[in-house]
TORMIBA-690143 format. One record per residue: x, y, z of N, C-alpha, C, O in turn. Coordinates in Angstrom, 2 decimals, decimal comma. Last residue first. Example, Ala and Ser with C-alpha at 12.3 -4.5 7.8 and 13.67 -1.06 7.14 Angstrom:
- 12,85|-2,25|7,08|13,67|-1,06|7,14|12,90|0,03|7,87|13,41|1,14|8,04 .
- 13,19|-5,69|7,80|12,30|-4,50|7,80|13,20|-3,30|7,80|14,24|-3,32|8,46 .
***
This chain:
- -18,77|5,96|2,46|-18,25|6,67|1,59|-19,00|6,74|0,21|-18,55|7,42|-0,71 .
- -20,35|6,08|5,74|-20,22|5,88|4,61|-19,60|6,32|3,55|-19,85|7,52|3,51 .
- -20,08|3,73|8,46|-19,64|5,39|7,93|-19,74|4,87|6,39|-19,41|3,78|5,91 .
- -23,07|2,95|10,36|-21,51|2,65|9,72|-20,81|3,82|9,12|-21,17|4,94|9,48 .
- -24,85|3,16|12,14|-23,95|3,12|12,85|-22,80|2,80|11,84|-21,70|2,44|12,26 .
- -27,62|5,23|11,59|-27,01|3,96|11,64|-25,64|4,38|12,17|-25,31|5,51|12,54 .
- -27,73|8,33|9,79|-28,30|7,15|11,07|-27,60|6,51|10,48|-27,02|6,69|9,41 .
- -25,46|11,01|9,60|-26,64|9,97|8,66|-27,08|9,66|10,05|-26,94|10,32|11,08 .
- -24,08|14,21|8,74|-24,44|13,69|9,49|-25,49|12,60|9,22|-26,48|13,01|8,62 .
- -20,67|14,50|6,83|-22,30|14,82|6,49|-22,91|13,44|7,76|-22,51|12,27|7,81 .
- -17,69|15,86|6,73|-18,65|14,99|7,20|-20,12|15,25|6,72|-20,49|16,33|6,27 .
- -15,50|16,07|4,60|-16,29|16,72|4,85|-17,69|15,76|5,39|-18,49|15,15|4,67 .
- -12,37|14,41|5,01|-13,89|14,52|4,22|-14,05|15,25|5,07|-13,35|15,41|6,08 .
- -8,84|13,30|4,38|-9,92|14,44|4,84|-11,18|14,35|4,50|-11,22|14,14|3,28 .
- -7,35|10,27|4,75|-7,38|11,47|3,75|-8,38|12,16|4,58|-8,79|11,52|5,55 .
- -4,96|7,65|4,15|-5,20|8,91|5,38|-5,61|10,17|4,69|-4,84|10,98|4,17 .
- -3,79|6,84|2,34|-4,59|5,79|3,75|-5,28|6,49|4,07|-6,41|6,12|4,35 .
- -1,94|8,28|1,09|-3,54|8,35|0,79|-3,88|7,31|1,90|-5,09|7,53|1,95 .
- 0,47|7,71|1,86|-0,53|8,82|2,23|-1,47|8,81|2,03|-2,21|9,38|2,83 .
- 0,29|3,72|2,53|1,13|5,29|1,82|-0,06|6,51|2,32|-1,11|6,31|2,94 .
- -0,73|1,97|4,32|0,90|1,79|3,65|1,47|3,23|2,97|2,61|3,68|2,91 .
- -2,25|1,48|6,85|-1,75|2,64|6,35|-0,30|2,33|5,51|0,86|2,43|5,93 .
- -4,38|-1,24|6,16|-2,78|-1,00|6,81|-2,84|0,41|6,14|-3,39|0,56|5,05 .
- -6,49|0,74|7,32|-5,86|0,28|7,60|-5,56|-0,85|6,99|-6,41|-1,72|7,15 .
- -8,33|4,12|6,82|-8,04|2,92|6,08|-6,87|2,03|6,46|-5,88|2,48|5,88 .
- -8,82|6,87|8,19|-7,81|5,89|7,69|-8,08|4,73|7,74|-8,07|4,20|8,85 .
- -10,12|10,27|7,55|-10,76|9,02|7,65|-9,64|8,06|7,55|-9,12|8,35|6,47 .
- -10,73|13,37|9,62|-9,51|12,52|8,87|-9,97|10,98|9,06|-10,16|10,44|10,15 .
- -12,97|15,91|8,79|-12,40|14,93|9,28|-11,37|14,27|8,65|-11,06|14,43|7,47 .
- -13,34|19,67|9,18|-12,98|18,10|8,45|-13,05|17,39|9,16|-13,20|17,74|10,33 .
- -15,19|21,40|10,52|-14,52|20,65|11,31|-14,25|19,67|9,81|-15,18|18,94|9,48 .
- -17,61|23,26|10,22|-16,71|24,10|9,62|-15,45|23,39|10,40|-14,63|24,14|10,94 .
- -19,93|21,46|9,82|-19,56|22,71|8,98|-18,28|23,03|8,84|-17,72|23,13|7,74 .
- -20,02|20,63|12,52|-19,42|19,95|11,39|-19,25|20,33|10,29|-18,47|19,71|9,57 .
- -21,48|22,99|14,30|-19,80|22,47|14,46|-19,49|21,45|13,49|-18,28|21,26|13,59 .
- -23,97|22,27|13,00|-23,38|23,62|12,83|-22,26|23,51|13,19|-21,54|23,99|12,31 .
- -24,88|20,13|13,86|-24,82|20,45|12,68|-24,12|21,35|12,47|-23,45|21,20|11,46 .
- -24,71|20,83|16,76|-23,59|19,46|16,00|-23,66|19,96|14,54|-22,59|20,21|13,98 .
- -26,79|22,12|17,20|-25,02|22,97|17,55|-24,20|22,16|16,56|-23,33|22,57|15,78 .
- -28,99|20,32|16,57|-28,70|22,14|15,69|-27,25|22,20|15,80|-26,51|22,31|14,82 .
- -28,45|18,45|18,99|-28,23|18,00|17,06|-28,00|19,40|16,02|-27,21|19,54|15,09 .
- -28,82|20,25|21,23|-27,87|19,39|20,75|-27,45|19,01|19,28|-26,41|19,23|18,66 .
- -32,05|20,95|20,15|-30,67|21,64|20,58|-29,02|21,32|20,20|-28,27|21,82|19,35 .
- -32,62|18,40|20,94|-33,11|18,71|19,36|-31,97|19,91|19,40|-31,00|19,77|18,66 .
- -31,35|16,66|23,65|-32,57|17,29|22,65|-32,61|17,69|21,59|-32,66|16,64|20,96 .
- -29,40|14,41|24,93|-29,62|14,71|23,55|-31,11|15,21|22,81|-31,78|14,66|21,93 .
- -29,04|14,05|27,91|-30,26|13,79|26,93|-30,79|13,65|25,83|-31,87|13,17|25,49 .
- -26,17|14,26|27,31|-26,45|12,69|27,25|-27,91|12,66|26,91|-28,36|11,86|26,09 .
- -25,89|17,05|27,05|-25,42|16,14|25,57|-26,13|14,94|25,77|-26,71|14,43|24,82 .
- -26,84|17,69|29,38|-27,93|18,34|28,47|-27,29|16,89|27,25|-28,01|16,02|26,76 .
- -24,47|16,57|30,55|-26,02|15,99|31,15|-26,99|16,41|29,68|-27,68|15,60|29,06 .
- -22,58|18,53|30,32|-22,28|16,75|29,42|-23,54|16,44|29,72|-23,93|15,74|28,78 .
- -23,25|20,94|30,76|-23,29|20,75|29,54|-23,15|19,26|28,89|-23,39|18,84|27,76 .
- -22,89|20,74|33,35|-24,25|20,68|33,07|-24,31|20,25|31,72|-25,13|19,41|31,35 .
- -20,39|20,26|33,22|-20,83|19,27|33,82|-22,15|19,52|33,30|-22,68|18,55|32,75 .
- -19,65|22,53|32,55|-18,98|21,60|32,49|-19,76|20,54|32,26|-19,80|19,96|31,18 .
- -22,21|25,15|33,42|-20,63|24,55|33,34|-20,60|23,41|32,69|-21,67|23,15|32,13 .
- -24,56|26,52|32,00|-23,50|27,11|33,04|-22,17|26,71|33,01|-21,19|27,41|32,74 .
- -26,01|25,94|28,50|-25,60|25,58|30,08|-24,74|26,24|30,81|-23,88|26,71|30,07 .
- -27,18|28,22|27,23|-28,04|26,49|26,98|-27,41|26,25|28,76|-28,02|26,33|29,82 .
- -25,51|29,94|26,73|-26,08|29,88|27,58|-27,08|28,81|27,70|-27,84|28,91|28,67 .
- -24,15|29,84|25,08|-25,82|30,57|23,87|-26,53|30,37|25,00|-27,76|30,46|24,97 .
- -21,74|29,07|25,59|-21,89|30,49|24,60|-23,32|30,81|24,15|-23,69|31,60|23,28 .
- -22,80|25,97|26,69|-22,51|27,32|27,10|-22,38|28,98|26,56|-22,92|29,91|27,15 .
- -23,01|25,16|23,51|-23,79|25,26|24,98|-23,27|26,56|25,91|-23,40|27,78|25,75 .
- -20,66|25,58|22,78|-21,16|26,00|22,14|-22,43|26,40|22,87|-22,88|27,55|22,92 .
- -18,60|23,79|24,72|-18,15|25,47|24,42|-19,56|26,32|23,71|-19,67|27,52|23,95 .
- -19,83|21,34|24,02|-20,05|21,70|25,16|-19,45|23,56|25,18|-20,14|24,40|25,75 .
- -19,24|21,42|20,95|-20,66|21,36|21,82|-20,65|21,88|23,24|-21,42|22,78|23,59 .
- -16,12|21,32|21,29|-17,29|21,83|20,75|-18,77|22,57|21,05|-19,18|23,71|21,26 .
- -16,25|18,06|22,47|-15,93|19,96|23,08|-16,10|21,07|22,50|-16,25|22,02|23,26 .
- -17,79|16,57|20,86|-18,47|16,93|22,21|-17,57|18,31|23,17|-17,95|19,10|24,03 .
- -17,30|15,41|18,60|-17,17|16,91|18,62|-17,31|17,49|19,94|-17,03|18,66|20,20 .
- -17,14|12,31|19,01|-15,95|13,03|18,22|-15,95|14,81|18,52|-14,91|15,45|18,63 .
- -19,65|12,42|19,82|-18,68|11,94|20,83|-17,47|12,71|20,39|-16,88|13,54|21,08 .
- -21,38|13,18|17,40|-21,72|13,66|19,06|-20,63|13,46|19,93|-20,55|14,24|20,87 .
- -20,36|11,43|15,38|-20,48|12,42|15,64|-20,49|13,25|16,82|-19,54|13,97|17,12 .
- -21,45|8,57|16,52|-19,98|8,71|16,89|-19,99|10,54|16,80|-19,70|11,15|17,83 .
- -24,76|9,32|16,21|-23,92|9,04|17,71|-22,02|9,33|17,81|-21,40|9,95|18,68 .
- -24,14|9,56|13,52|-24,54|10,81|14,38|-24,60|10,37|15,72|-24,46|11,30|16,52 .
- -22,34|8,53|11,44|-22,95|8,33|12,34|-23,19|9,44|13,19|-22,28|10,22|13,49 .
- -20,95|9,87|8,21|-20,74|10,22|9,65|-21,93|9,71|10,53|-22,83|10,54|10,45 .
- -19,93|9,67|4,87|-21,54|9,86|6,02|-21,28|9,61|7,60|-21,91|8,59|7,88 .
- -17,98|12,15|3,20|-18,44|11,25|4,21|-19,23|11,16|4,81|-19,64|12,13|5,45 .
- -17,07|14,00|0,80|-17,61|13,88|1,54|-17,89|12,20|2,14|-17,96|11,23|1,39 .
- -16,35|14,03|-1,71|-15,01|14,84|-0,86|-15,88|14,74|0,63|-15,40|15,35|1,59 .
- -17,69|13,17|-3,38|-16,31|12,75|-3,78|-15,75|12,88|-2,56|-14,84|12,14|-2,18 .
- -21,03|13,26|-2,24|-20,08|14,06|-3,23|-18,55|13,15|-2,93|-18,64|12,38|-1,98 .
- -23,64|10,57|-1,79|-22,75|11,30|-1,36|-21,63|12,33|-2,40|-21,54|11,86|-3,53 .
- -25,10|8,84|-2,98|-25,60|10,09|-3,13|-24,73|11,11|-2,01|-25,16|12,16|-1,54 .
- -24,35|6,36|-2,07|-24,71|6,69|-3,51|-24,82|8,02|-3,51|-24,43|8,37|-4,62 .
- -22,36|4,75|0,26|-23,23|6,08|0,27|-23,20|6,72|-1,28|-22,28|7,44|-1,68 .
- -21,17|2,08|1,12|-21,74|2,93|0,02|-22,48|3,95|0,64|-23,22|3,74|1,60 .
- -19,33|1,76|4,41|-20,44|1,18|3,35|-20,69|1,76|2,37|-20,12|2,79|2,73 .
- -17,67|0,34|7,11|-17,34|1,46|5,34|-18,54|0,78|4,62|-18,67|-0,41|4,34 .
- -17,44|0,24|10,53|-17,65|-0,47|9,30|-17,60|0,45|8,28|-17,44|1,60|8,70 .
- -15,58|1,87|12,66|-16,76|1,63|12,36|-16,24|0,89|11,18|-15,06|0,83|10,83 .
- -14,03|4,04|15,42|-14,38|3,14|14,01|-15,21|2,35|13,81|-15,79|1,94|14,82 .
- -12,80|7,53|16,62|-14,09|6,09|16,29|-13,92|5,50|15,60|-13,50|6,10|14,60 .
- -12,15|9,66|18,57|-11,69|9,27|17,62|-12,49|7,83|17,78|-12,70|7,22|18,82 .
- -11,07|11,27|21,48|-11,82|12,13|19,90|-11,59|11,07|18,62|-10,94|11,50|17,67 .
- -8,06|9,48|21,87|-9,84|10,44|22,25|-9,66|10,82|21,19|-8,79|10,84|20,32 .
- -6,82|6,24|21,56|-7,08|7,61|21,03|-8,24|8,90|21,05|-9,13|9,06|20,22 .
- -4,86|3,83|23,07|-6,33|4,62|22,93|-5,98|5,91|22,60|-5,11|6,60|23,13 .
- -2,27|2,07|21,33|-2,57|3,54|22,86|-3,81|3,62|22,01|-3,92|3,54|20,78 .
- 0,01|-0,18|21,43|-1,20|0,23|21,13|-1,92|1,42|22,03|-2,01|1,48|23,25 .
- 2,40|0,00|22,79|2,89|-0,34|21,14|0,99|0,40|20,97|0,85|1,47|20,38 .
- 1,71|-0,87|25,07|2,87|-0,02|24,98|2,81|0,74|24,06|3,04|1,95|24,15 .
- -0,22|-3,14|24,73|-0,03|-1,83|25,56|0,60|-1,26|25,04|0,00|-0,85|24,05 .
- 0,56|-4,55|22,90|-0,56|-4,58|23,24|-1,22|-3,33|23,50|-2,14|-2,70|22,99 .
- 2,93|-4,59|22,07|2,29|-4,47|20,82|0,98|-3,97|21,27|0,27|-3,24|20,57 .
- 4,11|-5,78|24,87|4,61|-4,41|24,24|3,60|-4,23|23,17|3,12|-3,14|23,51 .
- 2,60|-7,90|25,83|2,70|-6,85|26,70|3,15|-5,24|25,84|2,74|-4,09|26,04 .
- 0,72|-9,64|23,36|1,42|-8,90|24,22|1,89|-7,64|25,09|1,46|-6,50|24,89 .
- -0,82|-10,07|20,73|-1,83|-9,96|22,27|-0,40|-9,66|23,56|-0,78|-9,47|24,72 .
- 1,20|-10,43|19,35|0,28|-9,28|18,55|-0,65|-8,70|20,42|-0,91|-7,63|20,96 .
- 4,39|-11,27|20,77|3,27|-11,46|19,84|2,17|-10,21|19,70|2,51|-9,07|20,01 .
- 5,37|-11,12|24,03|6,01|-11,52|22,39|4,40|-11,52|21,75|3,41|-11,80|22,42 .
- 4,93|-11,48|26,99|5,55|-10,39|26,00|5,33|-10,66|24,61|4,83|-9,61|24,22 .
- 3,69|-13,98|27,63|2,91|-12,61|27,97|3,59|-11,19|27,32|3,00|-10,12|27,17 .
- 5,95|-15,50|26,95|4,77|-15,39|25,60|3,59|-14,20|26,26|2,77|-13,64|25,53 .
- 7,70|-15,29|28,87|8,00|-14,91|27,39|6,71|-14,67|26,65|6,51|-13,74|25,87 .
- 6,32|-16,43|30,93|6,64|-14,95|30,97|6,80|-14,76|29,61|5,98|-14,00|29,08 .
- 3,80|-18,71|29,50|5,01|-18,55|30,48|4,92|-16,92|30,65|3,90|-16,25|30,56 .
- 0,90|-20,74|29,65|1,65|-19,17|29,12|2,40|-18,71|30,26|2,05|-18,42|31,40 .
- 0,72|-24,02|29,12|0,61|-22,41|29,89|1,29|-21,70|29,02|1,99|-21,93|28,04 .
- -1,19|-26,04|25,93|0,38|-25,61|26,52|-0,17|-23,97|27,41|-0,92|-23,10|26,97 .
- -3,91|-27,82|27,12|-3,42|-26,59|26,70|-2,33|-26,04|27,14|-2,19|-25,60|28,28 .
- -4,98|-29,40|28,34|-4,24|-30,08|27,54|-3,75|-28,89|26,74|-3,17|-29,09|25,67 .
- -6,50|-28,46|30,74|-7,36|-29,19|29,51|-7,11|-29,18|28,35|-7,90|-29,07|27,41 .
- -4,76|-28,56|32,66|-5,64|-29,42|33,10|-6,39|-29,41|31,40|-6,80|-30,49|30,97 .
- -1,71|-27,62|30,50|-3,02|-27,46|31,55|-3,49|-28,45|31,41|-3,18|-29,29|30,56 .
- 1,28|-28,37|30,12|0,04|-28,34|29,28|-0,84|-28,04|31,14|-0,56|-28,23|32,32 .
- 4,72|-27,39|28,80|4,13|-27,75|30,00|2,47|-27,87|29,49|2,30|-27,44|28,35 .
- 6,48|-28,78|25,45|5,53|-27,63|26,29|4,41|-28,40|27,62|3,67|-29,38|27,56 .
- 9,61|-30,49|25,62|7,78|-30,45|24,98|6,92|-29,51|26,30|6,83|-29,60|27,53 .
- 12,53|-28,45|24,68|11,11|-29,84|24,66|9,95|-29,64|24,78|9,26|-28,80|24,21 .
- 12,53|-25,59|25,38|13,33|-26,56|25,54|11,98|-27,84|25,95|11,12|-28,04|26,81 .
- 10,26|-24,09|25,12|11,44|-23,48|24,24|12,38|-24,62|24,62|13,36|-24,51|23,88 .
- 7,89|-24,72|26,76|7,98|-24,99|25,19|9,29|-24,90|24,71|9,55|-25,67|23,80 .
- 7,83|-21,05|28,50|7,35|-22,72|28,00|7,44|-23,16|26,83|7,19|-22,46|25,85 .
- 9,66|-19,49|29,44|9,53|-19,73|28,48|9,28|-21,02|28,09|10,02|-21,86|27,58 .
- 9,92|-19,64|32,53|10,53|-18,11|31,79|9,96|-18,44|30,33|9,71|-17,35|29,81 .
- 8,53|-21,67|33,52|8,35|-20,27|33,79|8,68|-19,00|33,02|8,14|-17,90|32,88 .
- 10,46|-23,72|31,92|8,79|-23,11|31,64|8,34|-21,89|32,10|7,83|-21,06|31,34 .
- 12,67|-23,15|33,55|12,72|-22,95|31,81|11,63|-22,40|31,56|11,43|-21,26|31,16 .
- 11,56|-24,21|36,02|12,60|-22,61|35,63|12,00|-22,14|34,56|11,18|-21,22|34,42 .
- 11,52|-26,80|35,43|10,39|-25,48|36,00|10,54|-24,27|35,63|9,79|-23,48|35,05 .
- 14,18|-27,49|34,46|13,23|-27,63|33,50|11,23|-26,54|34,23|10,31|-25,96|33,65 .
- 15,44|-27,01|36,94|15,53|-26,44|36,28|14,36|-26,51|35,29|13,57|-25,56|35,30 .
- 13,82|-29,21|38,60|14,00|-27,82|38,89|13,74|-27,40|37,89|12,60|-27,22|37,48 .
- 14,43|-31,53|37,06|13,19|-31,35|37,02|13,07|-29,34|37,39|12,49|-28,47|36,73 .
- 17,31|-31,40|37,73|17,33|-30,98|36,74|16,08|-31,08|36,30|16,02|-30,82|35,10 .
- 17,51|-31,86|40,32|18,01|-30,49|40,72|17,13|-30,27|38,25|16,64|-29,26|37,74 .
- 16,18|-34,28|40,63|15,56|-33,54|41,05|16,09|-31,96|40,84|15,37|-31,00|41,09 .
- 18,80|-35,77|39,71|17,53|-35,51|38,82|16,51|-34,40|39,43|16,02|-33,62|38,61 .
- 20,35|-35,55|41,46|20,80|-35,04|40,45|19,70|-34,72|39,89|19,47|-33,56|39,53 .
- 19,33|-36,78|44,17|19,18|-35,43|43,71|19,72|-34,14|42,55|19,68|-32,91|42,51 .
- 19,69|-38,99|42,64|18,49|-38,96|43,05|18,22|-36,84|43,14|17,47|-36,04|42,58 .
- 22,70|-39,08|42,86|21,05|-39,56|41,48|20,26|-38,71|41,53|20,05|-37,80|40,73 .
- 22,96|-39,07|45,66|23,55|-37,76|44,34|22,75|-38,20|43,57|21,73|-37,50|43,57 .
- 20,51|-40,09|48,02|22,00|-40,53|47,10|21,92|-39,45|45,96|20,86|-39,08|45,46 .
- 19,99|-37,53|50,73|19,27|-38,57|49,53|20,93|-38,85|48,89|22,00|-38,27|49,08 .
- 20,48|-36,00|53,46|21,45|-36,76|52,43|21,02|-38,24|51,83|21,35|-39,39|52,10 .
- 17,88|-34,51|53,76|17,96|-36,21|54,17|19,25|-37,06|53,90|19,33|-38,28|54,00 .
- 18,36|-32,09|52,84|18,42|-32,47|54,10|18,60|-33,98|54,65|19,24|-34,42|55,60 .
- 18,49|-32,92|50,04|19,23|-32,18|50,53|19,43|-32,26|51,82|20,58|-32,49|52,18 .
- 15,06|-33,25|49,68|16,21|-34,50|49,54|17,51|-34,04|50,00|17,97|-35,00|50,62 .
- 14,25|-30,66|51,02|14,12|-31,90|51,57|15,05|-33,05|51,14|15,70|-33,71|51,95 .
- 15,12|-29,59|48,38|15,50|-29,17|49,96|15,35|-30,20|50,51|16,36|-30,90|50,59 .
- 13,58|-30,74|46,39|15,01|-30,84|46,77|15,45|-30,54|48,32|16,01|-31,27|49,15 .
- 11,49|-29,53|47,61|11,51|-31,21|47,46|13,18|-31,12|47,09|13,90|-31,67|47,91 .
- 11,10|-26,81|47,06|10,80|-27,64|48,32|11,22|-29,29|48,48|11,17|-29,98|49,50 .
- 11,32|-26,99|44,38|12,51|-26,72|44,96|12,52|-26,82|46,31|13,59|-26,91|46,92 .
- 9,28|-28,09|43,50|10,38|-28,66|43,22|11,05|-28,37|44,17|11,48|-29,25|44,93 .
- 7,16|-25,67|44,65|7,12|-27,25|44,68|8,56|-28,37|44,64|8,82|-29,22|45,49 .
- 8,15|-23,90|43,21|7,97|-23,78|44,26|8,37|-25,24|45,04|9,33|-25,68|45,67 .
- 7,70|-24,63|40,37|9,42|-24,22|40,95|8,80|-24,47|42,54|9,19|-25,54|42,99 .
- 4,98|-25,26|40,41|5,88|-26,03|39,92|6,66|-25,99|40,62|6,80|-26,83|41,51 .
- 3,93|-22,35|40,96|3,49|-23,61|41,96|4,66|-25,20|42,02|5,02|-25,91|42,96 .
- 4,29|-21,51|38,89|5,59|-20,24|40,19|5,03|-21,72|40,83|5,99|-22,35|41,29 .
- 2,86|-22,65|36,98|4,03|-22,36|36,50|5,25|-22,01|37,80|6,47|-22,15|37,79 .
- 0,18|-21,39|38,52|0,82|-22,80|37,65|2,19|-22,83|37,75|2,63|-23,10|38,86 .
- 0,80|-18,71|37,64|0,41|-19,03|39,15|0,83|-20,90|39,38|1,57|-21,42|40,21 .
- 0,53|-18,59|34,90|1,60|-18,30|35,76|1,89|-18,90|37,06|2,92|-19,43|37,46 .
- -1,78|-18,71|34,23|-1,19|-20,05|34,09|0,02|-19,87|34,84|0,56|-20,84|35,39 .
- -4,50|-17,72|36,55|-3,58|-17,12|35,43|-2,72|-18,68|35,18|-3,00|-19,66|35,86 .
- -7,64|-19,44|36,89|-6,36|-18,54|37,49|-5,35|-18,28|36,59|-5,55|-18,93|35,56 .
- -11,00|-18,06|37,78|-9,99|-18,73|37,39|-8,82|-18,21|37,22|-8,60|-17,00|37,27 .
- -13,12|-19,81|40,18|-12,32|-18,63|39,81|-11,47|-19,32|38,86|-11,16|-20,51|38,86 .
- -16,71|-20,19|40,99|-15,84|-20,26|41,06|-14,02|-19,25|40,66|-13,94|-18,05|40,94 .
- -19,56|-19,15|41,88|-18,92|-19,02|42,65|-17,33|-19,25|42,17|-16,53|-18,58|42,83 .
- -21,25|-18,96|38,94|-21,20|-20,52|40,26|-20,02|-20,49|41,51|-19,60|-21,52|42,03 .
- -18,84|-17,82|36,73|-20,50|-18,06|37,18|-20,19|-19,14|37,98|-19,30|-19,98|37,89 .
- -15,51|-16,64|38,11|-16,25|-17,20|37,16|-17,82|-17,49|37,68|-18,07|-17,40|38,88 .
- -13,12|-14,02|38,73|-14,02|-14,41|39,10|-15,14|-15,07|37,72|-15,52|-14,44|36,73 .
- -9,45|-14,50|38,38|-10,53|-13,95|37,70|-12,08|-14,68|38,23|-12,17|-15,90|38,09 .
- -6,64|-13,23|39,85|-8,00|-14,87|39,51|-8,75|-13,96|39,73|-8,90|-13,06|40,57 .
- -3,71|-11,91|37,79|-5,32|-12,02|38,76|-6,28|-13,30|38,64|-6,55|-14,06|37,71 .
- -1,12|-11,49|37,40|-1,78|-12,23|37,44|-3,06|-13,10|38,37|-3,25|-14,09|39,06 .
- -0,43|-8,80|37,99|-0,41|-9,16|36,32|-0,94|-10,81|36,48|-1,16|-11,34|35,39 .
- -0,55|-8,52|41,07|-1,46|-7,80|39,96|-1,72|-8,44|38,24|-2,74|-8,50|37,56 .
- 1,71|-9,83|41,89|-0,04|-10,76|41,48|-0,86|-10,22|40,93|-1,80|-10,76|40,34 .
- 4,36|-9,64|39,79|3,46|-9,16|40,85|2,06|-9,79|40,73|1,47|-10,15|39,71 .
***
């Protein structure tokens, strides 16, 4: 569908285009040109070879490269067929499918924190704010800070001095779960007791 392959708007008016689009232009192309040799009763050669340029379109479309030498772009770069928009780490399944966004949930860099306890973690106080924000917003409201919903995400985005009291006080009594990737065994995946810092890394 042309959805999965969009021209992408570039600086200076221009665009650019999926390799696919490439690739459907080929078959297209070919198989207009047989037709035509087909109609003209061209000699069998002639449209022997043309039926087997076809195919070799085909091939690329479905899987460039996999029979001889890979189709190349204008700047000598093998396209990306259908197969390789599936297969690999940047694919359709590993990508999407295989990779899902996670609310309530952040990462960051791991740095020293000297003066931290064993069982504790230094927690950015922006990701903080994001990670607890229902919380907060239940907490707002219960002390009447805000009415609804909505008022309560406006008061969070100003972030007054208010805000930071409730946070302190909802990390009290909230672990967290910190993981370390590759998760090979249980310990990847362990609990701290947040403690709220600056900056933007987490610290252990």
């Amino acid at each position: 569908p042309p959805d999965l392959r969009p021209l992408v708007p570039l600086d200076g008016g221009r665009f650019a285009t999926s390799d696919l689009n490439d690739l459907y232009r080929r078959v297209i192309n070919r198989n207009n040109r047989l037709k035509r040799l087909l109609d003209l009763n061209a000699p069998d050669i002639i449209v022997r070879n043309e039926k087997r340029m076809l195919q070799e379109a085909v091939d690329a479309l479905l899987d460039n490269g996999r029979r001889g030498r890979a189709i190349t772009g204008s700047n000598k770069r093998p396209l990306k067929s259908l197969a390789d928009m599936i297969k690999g780490k940047q694919g359709r399944f590993r990508q999407n499918l295989l990779g899902k966004r996670v609310d309530y949930s952040g990462r960051s860099v791991i740095v020293v924190g000297p003066t931290l306890k064993l069982h504790q973690c230094g927690l950015p106080k922006k990701m903080a704010l994001e990670l607890f924000k229902p919380f907060i917003f239940g907490k707002l409201e219960a002390r009447g800070l805000a009415t609804t919903i909505k008022a309560a995400k406006k008061m969070v985005e100003r972030e007054p001095p208010e805000v930071w009291d409730i946070l302190a006080e909802v990390i009290r009594e909230h672990p967290v779960l910190l993981n370390r990737a590759p998760t090979l065994h249980r310990l990847g995946i362990q609990a701290f007791e947040p403690v709220l810092i600056e900056g933007k890394a987490i610290q252990l």
